[in-house]
C-alpha positions in Angstrom: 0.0 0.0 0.0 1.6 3.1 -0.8 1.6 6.8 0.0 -1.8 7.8 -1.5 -4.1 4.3 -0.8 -3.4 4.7 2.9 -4.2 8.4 2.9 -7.1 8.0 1.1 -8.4 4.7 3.7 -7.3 7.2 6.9 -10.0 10.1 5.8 -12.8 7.4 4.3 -12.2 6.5 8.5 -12.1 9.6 9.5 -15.4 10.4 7.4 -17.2 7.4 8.5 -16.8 8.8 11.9 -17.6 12.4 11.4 -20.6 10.9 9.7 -21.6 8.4 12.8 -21.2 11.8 15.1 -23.8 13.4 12.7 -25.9 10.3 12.8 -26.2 9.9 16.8 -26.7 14.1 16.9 -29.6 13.8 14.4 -30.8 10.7 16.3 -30.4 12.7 19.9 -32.2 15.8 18.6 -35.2 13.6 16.6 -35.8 11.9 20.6 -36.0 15.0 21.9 -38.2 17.0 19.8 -40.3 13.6 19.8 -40.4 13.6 23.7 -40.9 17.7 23.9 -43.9 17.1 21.4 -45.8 14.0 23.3 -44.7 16.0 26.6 -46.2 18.8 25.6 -49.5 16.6 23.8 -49.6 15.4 27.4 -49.4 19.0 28.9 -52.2 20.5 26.4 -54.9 17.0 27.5 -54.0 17.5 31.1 -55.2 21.4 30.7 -58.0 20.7 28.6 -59.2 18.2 31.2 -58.8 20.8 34.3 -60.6 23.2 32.6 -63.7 20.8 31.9 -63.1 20.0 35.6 -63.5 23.9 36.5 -66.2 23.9 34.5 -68.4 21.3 35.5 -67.7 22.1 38.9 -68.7 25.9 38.3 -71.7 25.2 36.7 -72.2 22.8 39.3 -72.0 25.6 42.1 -73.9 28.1 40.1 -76.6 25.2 39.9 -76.5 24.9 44.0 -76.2 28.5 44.4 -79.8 29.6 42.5 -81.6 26.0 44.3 -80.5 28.0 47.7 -81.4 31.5 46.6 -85.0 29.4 45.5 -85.1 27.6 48.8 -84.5 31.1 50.8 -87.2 32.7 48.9 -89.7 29.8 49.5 -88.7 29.3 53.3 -89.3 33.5 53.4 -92.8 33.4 51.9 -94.0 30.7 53.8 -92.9 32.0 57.1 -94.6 35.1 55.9 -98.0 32.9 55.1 -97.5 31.2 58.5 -97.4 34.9 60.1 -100.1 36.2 58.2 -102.4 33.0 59.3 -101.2 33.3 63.1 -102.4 36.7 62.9 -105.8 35.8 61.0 -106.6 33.1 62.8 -108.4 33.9 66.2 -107.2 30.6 68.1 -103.3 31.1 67.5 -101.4 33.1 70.1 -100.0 35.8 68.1 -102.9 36.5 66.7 -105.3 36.9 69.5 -102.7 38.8 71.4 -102.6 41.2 68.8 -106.4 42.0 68.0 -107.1 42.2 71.9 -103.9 45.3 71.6 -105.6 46.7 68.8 -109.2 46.5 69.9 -108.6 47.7 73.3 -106.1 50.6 71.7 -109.1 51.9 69.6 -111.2 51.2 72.5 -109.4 53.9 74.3 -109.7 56.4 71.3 -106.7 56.7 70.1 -107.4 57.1 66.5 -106.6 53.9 63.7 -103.9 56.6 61.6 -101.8 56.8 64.9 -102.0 52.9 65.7 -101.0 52.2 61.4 -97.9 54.7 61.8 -96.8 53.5 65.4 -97.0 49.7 63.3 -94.8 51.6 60.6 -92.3 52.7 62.4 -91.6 48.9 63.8 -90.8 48.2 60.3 -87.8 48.7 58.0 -89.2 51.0 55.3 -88.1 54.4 57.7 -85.5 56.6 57.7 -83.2 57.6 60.5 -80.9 59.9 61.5 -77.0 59.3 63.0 -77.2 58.7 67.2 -76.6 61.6 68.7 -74.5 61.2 73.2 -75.3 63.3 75.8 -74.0 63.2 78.9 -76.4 63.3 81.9 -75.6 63.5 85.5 -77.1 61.4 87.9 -79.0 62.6 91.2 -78.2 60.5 94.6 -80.1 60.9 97.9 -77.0 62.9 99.3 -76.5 65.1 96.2 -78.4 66.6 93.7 -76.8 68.4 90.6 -77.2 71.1 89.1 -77.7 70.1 85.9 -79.8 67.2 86.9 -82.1 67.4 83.2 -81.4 66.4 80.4 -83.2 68.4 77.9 -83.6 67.1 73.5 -85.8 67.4 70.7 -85.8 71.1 71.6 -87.3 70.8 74.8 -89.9 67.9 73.4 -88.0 65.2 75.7 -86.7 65.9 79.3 -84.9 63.0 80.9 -83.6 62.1 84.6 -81.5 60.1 86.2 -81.5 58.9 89.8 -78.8 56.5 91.0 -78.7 54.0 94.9 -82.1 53.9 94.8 -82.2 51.3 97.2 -79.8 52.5 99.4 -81.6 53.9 102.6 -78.1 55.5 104.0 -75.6 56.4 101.5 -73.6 59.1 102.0 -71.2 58.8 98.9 -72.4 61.8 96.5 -71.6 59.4 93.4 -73.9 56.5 92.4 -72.8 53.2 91.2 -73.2 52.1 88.2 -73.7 48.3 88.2 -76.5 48.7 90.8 -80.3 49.7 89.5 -80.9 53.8 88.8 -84.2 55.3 88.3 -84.6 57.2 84.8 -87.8 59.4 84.6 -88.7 60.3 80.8 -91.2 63.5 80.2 -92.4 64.0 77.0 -95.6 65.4 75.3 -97.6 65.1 78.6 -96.7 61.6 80.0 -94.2 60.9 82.8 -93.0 57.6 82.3 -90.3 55.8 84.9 -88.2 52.8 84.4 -85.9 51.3 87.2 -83.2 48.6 86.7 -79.5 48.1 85.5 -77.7 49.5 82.7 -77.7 49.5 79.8 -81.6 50.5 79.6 -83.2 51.2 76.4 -86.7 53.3 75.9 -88.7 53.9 72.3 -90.9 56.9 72.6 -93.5 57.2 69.5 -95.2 59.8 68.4 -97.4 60.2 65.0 -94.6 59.3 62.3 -92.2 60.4 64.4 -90.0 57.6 67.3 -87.1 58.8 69.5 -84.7 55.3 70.4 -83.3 55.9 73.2 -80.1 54.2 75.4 -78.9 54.8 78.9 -75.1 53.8 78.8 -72.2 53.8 81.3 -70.2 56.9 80.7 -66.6 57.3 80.9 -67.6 60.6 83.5 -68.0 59.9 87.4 -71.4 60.7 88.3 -72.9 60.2 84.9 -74.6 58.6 82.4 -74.6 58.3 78.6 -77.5 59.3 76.8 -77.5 57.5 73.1 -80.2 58.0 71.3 -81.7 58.7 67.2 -85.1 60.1 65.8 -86.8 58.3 62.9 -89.6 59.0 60.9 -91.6 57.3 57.8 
């Protein structure tokens, strides 16, 4: 073999193995784009079958969502039906308690408008205005102050407050608190008392007009808190 022959056998070698390089490379790169494109196959099912999943189970809670709305609306109209009979029927509690009120009420005189708006303001179709604190001092039997009146609804509503009222001997000028007071309420001719702890709450109704009132601890010795809010319809 001479010069040229083995020259020409060393790069046929030297190409076959350049050309098996090429070979495995191309092999290599086909597996992988095959495996990134059945990966990714796998990927796109997998998202197309969680989104039927989030589907179905939206469609399922929109579903359960209107049957409960439906169910509220039919448990609200027949507790509405139920009321309605109590009140219609003359046996049932509620409703004989209610026609004896209103029968003796018009009994009395007072006149069927006032009764209808006194009803209307127990409802919710009325319109308020923001609570409005006063602060009121309180009378004992060992000292009275000196501003010992409250005085709202420009002189409309006059309100008192009277603390140890079962204490015989008590000589300490401030009252306490956790024990029962005595709150006097004046308004449009009536004189109404009420006697126990705090907090105590009164409604005062007049026409379309109802004062909601609320006797708080206050903060001050010696005093109360006076909460209270007009409405009207």
């Amino acid at each position: 073999m001479d010069f040229y022959q083995a020259q020409n056998k060393y790069r046929q070698k030297q190409f076959r193995f350049f050309l098996n390089i090429i070979f495995k490379l191309f092999i290599v790169v086909v597996a992988v784009l095959l495996g990134w494109r059945f990966g990714n196959s796998d990927k796109l099912i997998l998202i197309q079958e969680n989104e039927k999943l989030v589907s179905f189970f939206t469609e399922k809670k929109n579903i359960l969502e209107r049957q409960l709305t439906d169910t509220k609306l039919k448990l609200k109209e027949a507790n509405l039906a139920l009321n309605t009979k109590n009140i219609r029927d003359r046996q049932s509690g509620p409703g004989r308690n209610a026609k004896n009120v209103l029968a003796s009420s018009l009994a009395k005189g007072i006149p069927e408008a006032v009764i209808i708006d006194n009803l209307r303001l127990l409802g919710e179709k009325k319109i308020c205005n923001n609570y409005i604190y006063k602060e009121l001092s309180v009378s004992t039997q060992s000292f009275i102050p000196h501003q010992n009146t409250l005085i709202v609804l420009s002189g409309g509503l006059k309100i008192k407050a009277q603390g140890n009222i079962f204490d015989k001997t008590n000589e300490n000028p401030y009252f306490n608190p956790l024990k029962p007071l005595r709150i006097n309420f004046k308004y449009l001719g009536n004189n109404d008392v009420i006697e126990g702890k705090l907090p105590i709450e009164k409604t005062i109704m007049a026409g379309k007009f109802s004062v909601n009132l609320e006797i708080l601890e206050s903060k001050i010795r010696g005093a109360v808190l006076v909460r209270y809010k007009t409405c009207k319809i």
